[in-house]
N, C-alpha and C positions, 0 to 999 in steps of 0.2 A: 819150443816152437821152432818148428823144423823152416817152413814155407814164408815168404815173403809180406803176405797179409797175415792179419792176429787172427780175423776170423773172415770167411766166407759162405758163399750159399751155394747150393748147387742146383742148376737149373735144369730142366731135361721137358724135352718138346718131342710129344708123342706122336708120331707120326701112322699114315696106313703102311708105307712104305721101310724107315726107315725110324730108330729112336738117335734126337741130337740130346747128348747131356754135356753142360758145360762148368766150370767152377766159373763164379763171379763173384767178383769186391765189393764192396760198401757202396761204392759210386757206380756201381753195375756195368764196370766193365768184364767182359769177358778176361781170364786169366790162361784157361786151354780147357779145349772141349773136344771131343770123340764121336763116335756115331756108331752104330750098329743097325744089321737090318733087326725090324718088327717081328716081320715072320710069323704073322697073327692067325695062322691056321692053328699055328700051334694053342693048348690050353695056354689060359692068362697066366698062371702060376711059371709057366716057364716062361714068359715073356717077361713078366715082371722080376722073375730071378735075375735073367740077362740085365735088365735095366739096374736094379741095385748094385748088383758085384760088379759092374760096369765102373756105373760111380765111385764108389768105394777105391775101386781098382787105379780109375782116373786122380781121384782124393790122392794117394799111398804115391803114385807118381809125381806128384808134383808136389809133395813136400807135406801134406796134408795127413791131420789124423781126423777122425769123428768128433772132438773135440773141439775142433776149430769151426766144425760147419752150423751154423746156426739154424739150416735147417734146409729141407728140400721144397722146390715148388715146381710142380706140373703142369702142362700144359694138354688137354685131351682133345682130343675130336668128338664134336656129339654131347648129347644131354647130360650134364652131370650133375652133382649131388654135389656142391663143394663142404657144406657144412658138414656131414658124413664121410666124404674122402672117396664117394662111388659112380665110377663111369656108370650111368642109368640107362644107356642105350648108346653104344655108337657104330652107325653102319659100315663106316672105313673100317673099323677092326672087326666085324664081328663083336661086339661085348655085349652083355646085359646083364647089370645089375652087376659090377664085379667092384670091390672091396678094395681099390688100388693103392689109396695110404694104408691100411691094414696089411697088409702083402708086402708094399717096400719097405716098412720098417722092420722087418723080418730083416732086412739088410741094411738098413740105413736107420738104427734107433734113435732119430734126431724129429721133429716136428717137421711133417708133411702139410703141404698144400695143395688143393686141388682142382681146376678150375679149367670151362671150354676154352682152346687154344685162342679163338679170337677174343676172348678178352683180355687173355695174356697180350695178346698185340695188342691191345687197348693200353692197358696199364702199362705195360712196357713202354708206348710212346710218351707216356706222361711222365714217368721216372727218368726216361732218358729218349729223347728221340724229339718231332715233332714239336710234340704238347708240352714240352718240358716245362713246369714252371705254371702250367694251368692246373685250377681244380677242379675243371669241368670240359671235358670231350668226347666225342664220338668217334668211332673208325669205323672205317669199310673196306671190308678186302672184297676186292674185283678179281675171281678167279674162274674156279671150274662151276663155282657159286658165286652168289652174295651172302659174305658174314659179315660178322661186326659186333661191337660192343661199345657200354655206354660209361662216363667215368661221370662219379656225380658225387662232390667233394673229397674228390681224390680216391674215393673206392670204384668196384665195380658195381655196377648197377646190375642185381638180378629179380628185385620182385618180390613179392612173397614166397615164390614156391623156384626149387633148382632150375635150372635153363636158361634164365637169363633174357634178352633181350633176341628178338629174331629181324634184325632188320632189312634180310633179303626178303621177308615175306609181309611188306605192306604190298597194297595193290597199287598198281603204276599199269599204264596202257590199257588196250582195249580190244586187243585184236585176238582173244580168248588162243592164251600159249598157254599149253598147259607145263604145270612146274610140277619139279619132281616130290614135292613137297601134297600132290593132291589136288591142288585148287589151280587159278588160274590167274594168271596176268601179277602174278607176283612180279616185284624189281626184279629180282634175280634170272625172269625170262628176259628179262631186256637187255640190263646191263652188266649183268658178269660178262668177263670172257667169252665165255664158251656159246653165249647167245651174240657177242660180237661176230665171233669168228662162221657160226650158222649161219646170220645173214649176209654173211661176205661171201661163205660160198652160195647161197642161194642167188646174190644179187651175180655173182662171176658165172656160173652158169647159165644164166637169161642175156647176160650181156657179153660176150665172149672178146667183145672190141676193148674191153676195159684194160685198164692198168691193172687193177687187180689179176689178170691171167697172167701175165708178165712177172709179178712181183712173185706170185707163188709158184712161181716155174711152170705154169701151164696142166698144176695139176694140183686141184682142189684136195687131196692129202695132207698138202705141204701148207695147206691153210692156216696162219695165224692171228694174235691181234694186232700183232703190228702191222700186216699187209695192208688193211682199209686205214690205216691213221698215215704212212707211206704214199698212198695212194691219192690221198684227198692233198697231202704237201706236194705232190707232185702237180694238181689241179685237175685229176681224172673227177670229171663229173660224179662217175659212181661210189670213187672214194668219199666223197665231200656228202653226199645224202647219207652214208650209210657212217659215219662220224656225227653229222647233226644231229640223224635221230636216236644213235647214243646216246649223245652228249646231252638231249633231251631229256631223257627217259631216266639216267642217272642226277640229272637234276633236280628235274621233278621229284626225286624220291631222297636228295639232301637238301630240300627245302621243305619237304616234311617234317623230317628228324630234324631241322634247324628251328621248327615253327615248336614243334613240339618240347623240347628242349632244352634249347638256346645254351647250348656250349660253349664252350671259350672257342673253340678249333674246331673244325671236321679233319678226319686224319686219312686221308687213302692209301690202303695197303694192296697189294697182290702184282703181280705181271705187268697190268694196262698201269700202272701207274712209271711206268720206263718213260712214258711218253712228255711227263713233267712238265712244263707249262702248257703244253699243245693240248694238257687235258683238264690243268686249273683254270687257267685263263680266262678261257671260256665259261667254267662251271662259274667262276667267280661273279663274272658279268652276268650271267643270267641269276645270282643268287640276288645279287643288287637289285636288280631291276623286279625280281620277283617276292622277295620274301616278304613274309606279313612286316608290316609298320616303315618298310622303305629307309628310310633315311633318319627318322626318326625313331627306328627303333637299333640294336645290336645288332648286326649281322656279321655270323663267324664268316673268317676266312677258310677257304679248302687248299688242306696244302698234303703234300703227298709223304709217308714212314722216310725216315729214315733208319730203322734198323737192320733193312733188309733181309740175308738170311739169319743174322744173327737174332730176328725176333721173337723166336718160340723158343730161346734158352734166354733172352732177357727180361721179357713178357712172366715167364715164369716165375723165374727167378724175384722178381718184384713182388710175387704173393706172399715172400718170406715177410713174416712181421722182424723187423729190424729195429 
């Protein structure tokens, strides 16, 4: 034993953009971790080549043989197959139906895991993070969507059949948004990101006097989510309506999943979650005051990841059976 630990896992968090693979310890800390671009035009086979001799390569550097690693765990985008080991659809890469623990053992002859990236952030927060120490939570990443996963006596919660849980696509509002997903008035028109950042510039465009023009340099481009949450602390009228009915519409849809449930924790992951009490706080109060049984029944707190970029090589990594 060449490396510092006896034995570790190696975690890799598959991106559209980019693949993170990292080695981590028993206690899941990160030990060192690399990156390479995806480059998902290319066939899988050369994608998944990069990714193992990656690892392998990363292992050899830092003290590591095959022998040591107890096993790999992945983290995908899109519908997959865990108990099989096969991406079944994902539209950030291009994939369908593709054979991805069959393929990296080709380079990494150790036991694969395989499982959607958000629930790696699920598990992840419950191994280390947030939820540490529960055996029951939810998460929600607020991003260019709404995803999420569900932890239900310390595993992940998928169902009968692969996919797992889809919790940006309960129905929340009413004002017929259509989601990319088909249907209409999904969470995820409301409250990801990306439906923040639409209505801030729809509301800065009709109101020109606002703070919001200010904050994003006078050019709806430069549009983010932190400019209406900015905006509304500043006490700009527009900022404050277009943070309520956020902060509504995200509520409403983690007093669903609280009713339904009832987890130790709600966990929020993604970008809007920078905002940190400015965006529990409130959710907190309105979970009180709203959820089924009140006072006399459980109600989780909502608190916001702590692994931040480190959570699609921790996440993963936690699929390893240890």
């Amino acid at each position: 034993m060449t490396g510092k630990e006896s034995k570790v896992i190696v975690g890799i968090d598959l991106g559209g953009t980019s693949i993170k693979i990292g080695i981590v310890n028993m206690t899941y800390e990160i030990i060192a971790q690399t990156s390479i671009s995806t480059n998902a035009v290319r066939p899988y086979e050369e994608v998944i080549e990069d990714m193992g001799k990656t690892a392998v390569k990363l292992l050899a550097e830092n003290g590591y043989d095959l022998g040591q690693c107890l096993g790999v765990g992945v983290g995908s985008p899109g519908t997959v197959d865990s108990e099989n080991g096969m991406v079944l659809y994902s539209n950030n890469i291009c994939w369908d139906h593709v054979p991805l623990a069959d393929e990296l053992s080709k380079y990494l002859p150790v036991p694969i895991y395989l499982n959607n990236d958000a629930n790696c952030a699920a598990l992840g927060e419950v191994v280390k993070g947030a939820a540490k120490g529960c055996q029951n939570a939810a998460f929600l990443t607020l991003g260019t969507g709404v995803g999420g996963g569900i932890i239900i006596n310390g595993k992940i919660f998928e169902g009968g059949y692969p996919g797992g849980v889809e919790l940006g696509h309960i129905t929340n509002g009413s004002e017929g948004r259509k989601c990319t997903c088909g249907r209409y008035d999904c969470l995820e028109t409301y409250a990801s990101a990306t439906a923040l950042i639409n209505d801030a510039k729809s509301m800065a465009a009709q109101h020109p006097e606002s703070e919001l023009w200010e904050l994003c340099g006078h050019s709806l481009d430069n549009m983010n989510a932190k400019v209406p949450f900015d905006a509304a602390q500043a006490g700009d009228a527009c900022g404050k309506i277009l943070i309520e009915n956020y902060l509504r519409h995200l509520a409403d849809g983690i007093i669903d999943i609280a009713n339904i449930f009832r987890p130790d924790v709600i966990v929020l992951g993604g970008g809007v979650c920078a905002q940190g009490a400015n965006l529990t706080d409130p959710l907190n109060s309105y979970l009180e005051e709203n959820c089924f049984g009140g006072s006399v029944s459980y109600i989780p707190r909502v608190v916001t990841a702590q692994n931040g970029n480190d959570a699609g090589i921790i996440g993963a990594a936690s699929l390893v059976q240890v």
